[in-house]
C-alpha positions in Angstrom: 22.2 49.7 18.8 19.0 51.3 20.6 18.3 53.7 18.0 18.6 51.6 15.0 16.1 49.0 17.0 13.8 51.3 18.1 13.6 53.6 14.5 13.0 49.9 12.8 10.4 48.6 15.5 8.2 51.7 15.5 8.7 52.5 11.8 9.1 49.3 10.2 8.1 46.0 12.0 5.3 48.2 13.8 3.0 49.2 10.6 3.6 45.8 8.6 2.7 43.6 11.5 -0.5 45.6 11.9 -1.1 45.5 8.2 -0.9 41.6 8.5 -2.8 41.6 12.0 -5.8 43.2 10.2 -5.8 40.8 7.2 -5.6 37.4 9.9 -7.8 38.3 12.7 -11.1 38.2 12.9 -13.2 38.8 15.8 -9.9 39.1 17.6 -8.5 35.8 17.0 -6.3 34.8 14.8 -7.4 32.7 11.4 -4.2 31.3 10.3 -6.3 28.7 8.3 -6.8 31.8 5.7 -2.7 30.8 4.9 -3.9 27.4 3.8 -6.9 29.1 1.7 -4.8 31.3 0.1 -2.3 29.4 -1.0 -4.5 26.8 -2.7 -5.7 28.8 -5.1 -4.8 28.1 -8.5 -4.5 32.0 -9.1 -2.2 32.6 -6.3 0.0 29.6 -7.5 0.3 31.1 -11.1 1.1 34.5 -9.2 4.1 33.1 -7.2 5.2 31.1 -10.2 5.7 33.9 -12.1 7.1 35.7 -9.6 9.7 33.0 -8.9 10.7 32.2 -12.2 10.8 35.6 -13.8 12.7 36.7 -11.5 15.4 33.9 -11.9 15.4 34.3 -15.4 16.3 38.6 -14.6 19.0 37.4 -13.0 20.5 35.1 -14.8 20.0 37.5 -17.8 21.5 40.1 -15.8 24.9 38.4 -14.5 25.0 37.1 -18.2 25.1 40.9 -19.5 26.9 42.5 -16.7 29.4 40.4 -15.7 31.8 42.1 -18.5 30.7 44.9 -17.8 32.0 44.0 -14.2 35.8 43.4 -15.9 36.1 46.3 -17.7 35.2 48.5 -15.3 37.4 46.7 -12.7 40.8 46.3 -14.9 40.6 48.8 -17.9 41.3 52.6 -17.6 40.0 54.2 -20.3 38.9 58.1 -20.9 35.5 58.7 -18.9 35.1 55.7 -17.1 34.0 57.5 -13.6 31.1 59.2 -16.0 30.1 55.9 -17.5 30.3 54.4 -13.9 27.7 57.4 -13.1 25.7 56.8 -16.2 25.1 52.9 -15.0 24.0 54.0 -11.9 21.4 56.3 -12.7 18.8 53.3 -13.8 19.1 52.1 -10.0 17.6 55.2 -8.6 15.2 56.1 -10.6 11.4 55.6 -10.1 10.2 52.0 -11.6 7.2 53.9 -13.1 9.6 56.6 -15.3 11.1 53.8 -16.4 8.0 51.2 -17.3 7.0 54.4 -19.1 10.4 54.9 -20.9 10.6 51.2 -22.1 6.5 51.7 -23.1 7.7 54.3 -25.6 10.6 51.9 -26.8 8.5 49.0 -27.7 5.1 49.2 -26.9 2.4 50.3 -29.5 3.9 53.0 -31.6 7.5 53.0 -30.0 10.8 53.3 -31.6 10.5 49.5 -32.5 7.2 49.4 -33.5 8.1 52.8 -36.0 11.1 51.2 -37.5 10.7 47.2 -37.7 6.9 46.9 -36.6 8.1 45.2 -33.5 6.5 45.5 -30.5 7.3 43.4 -26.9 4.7 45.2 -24.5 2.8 42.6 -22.5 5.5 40.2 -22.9 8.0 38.6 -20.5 11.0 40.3 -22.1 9.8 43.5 -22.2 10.0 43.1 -17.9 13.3 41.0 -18.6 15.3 43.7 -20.3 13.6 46.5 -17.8 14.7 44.4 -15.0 18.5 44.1 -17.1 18.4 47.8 -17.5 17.5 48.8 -13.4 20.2 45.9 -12.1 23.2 46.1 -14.4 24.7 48.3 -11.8 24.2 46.1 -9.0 26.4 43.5 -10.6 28.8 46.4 -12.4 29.5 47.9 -8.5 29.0 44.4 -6.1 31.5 41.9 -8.7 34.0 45.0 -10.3 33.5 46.9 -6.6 35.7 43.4 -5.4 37.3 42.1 -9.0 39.3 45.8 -9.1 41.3 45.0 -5.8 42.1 41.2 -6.6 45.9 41.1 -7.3 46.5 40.4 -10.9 49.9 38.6 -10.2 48.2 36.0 -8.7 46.4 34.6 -11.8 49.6 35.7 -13.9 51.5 33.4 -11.6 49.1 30.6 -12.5 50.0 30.6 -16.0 53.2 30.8 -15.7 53.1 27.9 -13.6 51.5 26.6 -17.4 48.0 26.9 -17.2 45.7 28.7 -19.8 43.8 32.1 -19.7 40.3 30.0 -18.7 41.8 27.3 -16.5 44.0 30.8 -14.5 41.0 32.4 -14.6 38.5 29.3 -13.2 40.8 28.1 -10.5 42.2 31.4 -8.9 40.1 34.5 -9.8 36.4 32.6 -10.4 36.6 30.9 -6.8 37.7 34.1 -5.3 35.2 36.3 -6.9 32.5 33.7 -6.1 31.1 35.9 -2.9 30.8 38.6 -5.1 28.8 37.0 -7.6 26.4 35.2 -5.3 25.8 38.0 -3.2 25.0 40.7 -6.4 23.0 37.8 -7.9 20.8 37.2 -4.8 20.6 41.1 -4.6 19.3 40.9 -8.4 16.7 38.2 -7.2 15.5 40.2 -4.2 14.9 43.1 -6.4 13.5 41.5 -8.9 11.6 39.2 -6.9 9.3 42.0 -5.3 9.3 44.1 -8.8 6.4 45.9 -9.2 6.0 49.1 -11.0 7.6 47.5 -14.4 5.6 44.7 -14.1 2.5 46.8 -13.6 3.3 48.7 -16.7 5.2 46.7 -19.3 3.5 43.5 -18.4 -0.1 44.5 -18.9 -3.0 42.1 -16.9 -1.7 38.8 -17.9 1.4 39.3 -15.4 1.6 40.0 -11.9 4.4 39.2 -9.0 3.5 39.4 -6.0 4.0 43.0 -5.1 1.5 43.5 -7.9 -1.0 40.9 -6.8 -0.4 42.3 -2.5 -1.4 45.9 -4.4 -4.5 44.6 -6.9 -6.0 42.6 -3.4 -5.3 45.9 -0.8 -5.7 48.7 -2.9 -8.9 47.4 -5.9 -10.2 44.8 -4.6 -9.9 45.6 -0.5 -9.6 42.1 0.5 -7.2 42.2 3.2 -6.7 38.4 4.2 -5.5 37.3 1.1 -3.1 40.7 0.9 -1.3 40.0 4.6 -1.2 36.2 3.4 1.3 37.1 0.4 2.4 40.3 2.6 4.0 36.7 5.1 4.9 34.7 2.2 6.9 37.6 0.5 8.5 38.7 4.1 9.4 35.1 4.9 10.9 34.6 1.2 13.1 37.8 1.5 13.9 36.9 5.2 15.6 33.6 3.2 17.1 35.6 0.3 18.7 38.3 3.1 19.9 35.7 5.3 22.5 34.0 2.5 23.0 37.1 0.9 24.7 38.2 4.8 26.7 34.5 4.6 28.3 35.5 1.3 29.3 39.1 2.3 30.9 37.7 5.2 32.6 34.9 3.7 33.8 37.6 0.9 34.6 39.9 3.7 37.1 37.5 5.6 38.0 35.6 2.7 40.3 38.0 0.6 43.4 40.1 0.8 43.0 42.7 -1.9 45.2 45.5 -3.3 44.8 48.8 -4.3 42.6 49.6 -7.1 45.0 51.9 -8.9 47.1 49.3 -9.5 44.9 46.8 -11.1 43.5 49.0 -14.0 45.2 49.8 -17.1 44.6 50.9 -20.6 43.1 48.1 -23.0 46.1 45.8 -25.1 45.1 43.8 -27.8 42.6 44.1 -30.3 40.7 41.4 -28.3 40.5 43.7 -25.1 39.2 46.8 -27.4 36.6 44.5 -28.5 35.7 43.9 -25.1 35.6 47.7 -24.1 33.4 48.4 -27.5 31.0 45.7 -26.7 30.9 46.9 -23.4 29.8 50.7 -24.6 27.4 49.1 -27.1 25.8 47.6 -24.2 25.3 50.3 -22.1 24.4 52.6 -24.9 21.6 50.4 -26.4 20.6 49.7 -22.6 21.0 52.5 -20.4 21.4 55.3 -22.7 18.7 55.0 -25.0 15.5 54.5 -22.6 16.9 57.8 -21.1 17.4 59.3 -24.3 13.9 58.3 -24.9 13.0 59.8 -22.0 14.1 63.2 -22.6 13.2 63.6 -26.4 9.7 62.6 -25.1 10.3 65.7 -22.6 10.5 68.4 -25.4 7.4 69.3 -27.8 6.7 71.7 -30.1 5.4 75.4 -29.3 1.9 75.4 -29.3 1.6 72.0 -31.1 3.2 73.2 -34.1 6.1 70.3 -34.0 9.9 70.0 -33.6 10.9 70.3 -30.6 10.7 73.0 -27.1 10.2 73.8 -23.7 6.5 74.0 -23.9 6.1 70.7 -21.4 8.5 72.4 -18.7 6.7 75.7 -19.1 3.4 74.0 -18.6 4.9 72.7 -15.2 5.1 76.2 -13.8 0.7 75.9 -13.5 -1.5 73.8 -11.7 -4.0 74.1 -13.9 -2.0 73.4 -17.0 -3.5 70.0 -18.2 -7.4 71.3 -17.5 -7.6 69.2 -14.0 -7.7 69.8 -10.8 -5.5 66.9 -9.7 -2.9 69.4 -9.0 -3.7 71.8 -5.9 0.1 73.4 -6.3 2.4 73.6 -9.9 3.8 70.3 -10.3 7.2 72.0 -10.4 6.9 72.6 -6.7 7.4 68.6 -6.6 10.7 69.5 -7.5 11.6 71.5 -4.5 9.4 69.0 -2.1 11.3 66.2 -2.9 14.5 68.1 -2.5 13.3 69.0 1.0 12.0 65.1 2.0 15.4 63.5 0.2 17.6 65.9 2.6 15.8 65.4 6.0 16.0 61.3 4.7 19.0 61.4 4.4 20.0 62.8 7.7 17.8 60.2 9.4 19.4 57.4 7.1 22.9 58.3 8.2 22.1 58.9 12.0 20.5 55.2 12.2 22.6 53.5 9.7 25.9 54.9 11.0 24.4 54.4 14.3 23.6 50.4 13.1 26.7 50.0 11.1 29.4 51.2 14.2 27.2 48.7 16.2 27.8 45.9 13.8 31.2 46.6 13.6 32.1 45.8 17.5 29.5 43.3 18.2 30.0 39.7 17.0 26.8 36.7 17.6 24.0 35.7 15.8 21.5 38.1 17.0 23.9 40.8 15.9 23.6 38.8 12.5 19.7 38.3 12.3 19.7 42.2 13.3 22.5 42.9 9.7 19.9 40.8 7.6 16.7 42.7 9.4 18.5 45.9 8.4 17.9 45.1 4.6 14.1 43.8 4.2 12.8 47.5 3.7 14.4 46.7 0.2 12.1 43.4 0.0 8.8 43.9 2.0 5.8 45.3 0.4 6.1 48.8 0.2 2.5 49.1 -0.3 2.5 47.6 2.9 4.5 49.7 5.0 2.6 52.5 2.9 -0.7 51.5 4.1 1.0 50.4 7.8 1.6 54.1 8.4 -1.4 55.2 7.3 -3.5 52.7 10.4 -0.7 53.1 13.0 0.8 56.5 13.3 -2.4 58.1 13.7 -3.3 58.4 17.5 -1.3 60.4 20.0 2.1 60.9 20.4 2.3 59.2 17.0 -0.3 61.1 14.8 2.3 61.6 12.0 -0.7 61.7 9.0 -1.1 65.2 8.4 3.0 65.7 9.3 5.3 66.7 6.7 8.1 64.1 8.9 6.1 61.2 7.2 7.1 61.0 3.8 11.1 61.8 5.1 10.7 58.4 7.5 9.1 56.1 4.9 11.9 57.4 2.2 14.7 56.6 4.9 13.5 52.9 5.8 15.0 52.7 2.3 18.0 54.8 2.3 19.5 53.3 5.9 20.4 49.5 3.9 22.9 51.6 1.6 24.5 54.0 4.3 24.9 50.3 6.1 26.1 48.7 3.6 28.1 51.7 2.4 30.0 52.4 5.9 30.2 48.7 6.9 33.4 47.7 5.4 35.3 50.8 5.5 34.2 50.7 9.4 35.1 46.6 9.5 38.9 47.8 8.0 39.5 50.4 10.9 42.4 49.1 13.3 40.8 47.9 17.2 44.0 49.3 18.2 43.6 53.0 17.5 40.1 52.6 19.6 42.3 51.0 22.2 45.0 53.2 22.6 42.7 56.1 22.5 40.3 54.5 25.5 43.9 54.2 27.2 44.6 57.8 26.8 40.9 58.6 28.7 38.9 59.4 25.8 35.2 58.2 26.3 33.5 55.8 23.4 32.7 58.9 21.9 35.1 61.2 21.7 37.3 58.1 20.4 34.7 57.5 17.5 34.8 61.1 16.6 38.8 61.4 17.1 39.7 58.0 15.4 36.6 56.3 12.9 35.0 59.7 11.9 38.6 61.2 10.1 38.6 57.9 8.3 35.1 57.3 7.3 34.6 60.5 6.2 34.7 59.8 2.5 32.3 56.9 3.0 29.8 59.1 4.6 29.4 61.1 2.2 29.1 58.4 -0.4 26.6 57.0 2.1 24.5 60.1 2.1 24.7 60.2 -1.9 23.5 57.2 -2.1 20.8 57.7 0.7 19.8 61.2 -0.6 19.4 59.6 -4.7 17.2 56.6 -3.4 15.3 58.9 -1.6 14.5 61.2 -4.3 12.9 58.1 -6.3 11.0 56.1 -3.7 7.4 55.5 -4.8 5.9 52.5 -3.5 5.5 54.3 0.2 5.4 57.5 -0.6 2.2 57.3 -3.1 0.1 56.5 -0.4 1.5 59.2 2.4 2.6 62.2 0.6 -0.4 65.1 0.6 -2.0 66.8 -2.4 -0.5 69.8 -1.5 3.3 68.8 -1.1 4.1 65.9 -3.9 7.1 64.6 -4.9 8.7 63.8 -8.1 7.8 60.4 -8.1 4.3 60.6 -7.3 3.7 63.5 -9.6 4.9 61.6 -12.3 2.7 59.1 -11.4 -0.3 61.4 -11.3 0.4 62.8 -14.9 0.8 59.5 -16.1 -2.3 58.6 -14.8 -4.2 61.5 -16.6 -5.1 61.4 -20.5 -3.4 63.8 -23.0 -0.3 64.7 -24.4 0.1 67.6 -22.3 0.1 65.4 -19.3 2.2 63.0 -20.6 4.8 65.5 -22.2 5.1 67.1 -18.4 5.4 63.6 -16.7 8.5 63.3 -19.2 9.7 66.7 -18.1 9.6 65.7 -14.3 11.5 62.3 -15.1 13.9 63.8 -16.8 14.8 66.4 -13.9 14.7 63.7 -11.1 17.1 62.3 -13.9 19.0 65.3 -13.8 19.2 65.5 -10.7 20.3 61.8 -9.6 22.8 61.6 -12.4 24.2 64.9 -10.6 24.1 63.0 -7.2 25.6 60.5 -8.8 28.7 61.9 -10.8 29.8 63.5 -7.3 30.0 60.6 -5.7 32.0 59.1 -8.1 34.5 61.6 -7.4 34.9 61.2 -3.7 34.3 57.7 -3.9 37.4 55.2 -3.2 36.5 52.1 -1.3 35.4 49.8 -4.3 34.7 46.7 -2.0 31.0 47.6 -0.7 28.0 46.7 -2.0 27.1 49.5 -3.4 
């Protein structure tokens, strides 16, 4: 438990209280009256309505899109599932600004709907609604079908035998035990959601901002610090509430349930009904997933020397820093492509040294600080990550901590990240290991360690190396931290993307394209492995 403690103190609760510190004191007191002055204003009220409600309305769109999604995954076998399980995924990982940009092309001014029906839904709510749909469908597809795939099917057969009908089986015995599930994806959604910020930033235009947005505008444009750690509190202390129900209902799903295997719970589709299903289900994720990403990479071809059709003139262009006729680049922005490789790796050996560490700790500890200390685990999803951004920046710069002009900076920020989903990953599989083997091994003389490595390591293995999958794709797309730490010289994928994007010109915005579409690549690869290694269906991820 030390390490886990003392990586989160110094790395995590360390820069965000200072951040907060900064905005509250003046003079060296504390001026929590600024809370009160904050939070009257009419501006900041619209700001947290929006974020409230918007976020209510993703998820409720979400679970009403997924949730079939969920079943088909967790009952029907069909040819290419574990791809199209991949495929769903991919969204999750990737940067929120790629894909603001790739649902900009769709229907903003001169997108795919704007060229065929003159429709356009930039700088509206459902433009952030169906982004928010399009990066969250997994969570629901991998938290409800993770858990709906080892619920025995005999059990609501019995029911109607017994004479009750397909709904009143499926209300009474699979609904209430699926319930956990659904509550704890859905409150995942809302976190997410919740503290959006690069879709709102781009789809929504000036007219809507979150709070992630606003805690950006006030730190990094308009410098005023006060009202920034004020929203910085009122977004920690929200997620704090969000985290600490979401732990109830993966403990009360955790306990609650026998399950089965999933092999034997998924079979072919029967029934015209059930192909119906499947079909609307691969209509979904085509006109959802598939086609902002196939956006995405038609926009990352062009054609030689301007002349149409399509090419590799973009990915060429990558290969020079001076390409676009700026010096924004000091190095080729394809060396992002090996930086980020090198930061995701050393991430996500961090991530799986202090979440396995965290995880084997929560597994043979019981109490409520052990609790508090499972939710604390989770709020680098939530808090600010401009925050903890700017946080590194004013704290780890004086000796022995003067990390700014370290390489090890961007690898620590990107794991704050990655260690919720080795936790999350290892936890149950660690939670279903027998006390006895640990016993009769500590009989037998072997110390704490040798019986972790003799008895939980030969039967975790798999999930580690889901864990570091997951830890190493999340890493390759974190953004909100990174911007502000990474150094000219060394970007990564994410923040060269952003850096394009922020630059006029097709050529700048063809090569952005090319860079999305091989961190793409790349986490769809990540992504397709781990579906092949990957047989504990019951965590949250």
């Amino acid at each position: 438990m030390a390490v886990p403690v003392a990586f989160f103190g110094l790395f995590f609760a360390y820069p965000v209280t200072a951040i907060v510190g900064r905005g509250l004191k003046a003079g060296g007191d504390w001026q929590f009256g600024r809370i009160g002055d904050v939070l009257a204003r009419p501006d900041i009220l619209d700001v947290l309505w929006f974020t409230t409600w918007q976020a209510l309305a993703s998820t409720a769109l979400t679970l009403l899109i997924a949730l079939p999604g969920a079943y088909v995954f967790a009952r029907f076998d069909f040819p290419g599932k574990q791809l199209l399980r991949a495929v769903v995924t991919v969204p999750f990982v990737l940067p929120t600004v790629v894909v603001g940009t790739a649902f900009l092309a769709l229907l903003g001014r001169g997108g795919l709907l704007d060229e065929l029906w003159g429709v356009r839904l930039d700088t509206t709510v459902w433009a952030i609604l169906l982004a928010h749909v399009f990066f969250n469908y997994a969570v629901v597809v991998r938290t409800v079908g993770g858990l709906w795939s080892q619920l025995d099917p005999r059990q609501e057969e019995a029911a109607r035998v017994l004479g009750a009908g397909r709904f009143a089986a499926f209300r009474r015995v699979t609904l209430p035990a699926l319930a956990p599930a659904v509550a704890a994806a859905a409150l995942m959604v809302f976190l997410f959601t919740f503290t959006s910020f690069g879709v709102v930033q781009i789809l929504g235009g000036p007219a809507y901002s979150t709070l992630e947005v606003e805690i950006y505008r006030q730190t990094a444009q308009l410098l005023d610090l006060p009202t920034a750690a004020v929203l910085t509190l009122v977004q920690f202390a929200a997620v704090g509430g969000i985290l600490a129900v979401h732990a109830a209902t993966v403990r009360r799903r955790e306990r609650a349930l026998k399950l089965v295997d999933p092999a034997q719970t998924s079979r072919r589709p029967r029934g015209p009904a059930q192909w119906a299903l499947l079909g609307g289900v691969l209509l979904t994720a085509l006109l959802l997933i598939l086609l902002p990403l196939g956006v995405l990479v038609e926009r990352s071809f062009d054609g030689a020397g301007g002349s149409g059709g399509y090419g590799f003139g973009y990915y060429r262009a990558l290969q020079s820093a001076g390409s676009g006729g700026s010096s924004t680049f000091l190095v080729p922005p394809l060396e992002a492509v090996g930086n980020s490789l090198r930061y995701a790796l050393v991430a996500t050996l961090i991530a799986l040294v202090v979440g396995g560490l965290a995880a084997a700790a929560l597994t043979r500890r019981a109490g409520r600080l052990v609790r508090g200390f499972d939710a604390l685990l989770m709020l680098p999803l939530g808090v600010s990550a401009v925050t903890v951004g700017f946080g590194f920046l004013i704290t780890l710069d004086k000796p022995p901590l003067d990390l700014r002009t370290s390489w090890i900076l961007v690898p620590l920020a990107q794991a704050l990240v990655g260690v919720p989903f080795v936790v999350r990953t290892m936890l149950p599989v660690l939670r279903a290991v027998d006390d006895r083997l640990r016993e009769a091994a500590a009989v037998l003389g072997a110390s704490p360690l040798r019986a972790w490595r003799e008895v939980d390591l030969p039967l975790v293995r798999r999930a580690v190396l889901v864990a570091a999958g997951f830890a190493f794709a999340v890493s390759l797309g974190e953004f909100g931290a990174t911007v502000f730490i990474a150094r000219p010289d060394n970007p990564t994928l994410p923040v060269a993307v952003a850096r394009l994007l922020g630059r006029s010109g097709e050529l700048n915005y063809g090569q952005a394209m090319a860079l999305s579409t091989i961190l793409m690549l790349v986490c769809a690869v990540s992504l397709l492995l781990l579906e092949r290694i990957r047989t504990d269906r019951s965590g949250e991820f």
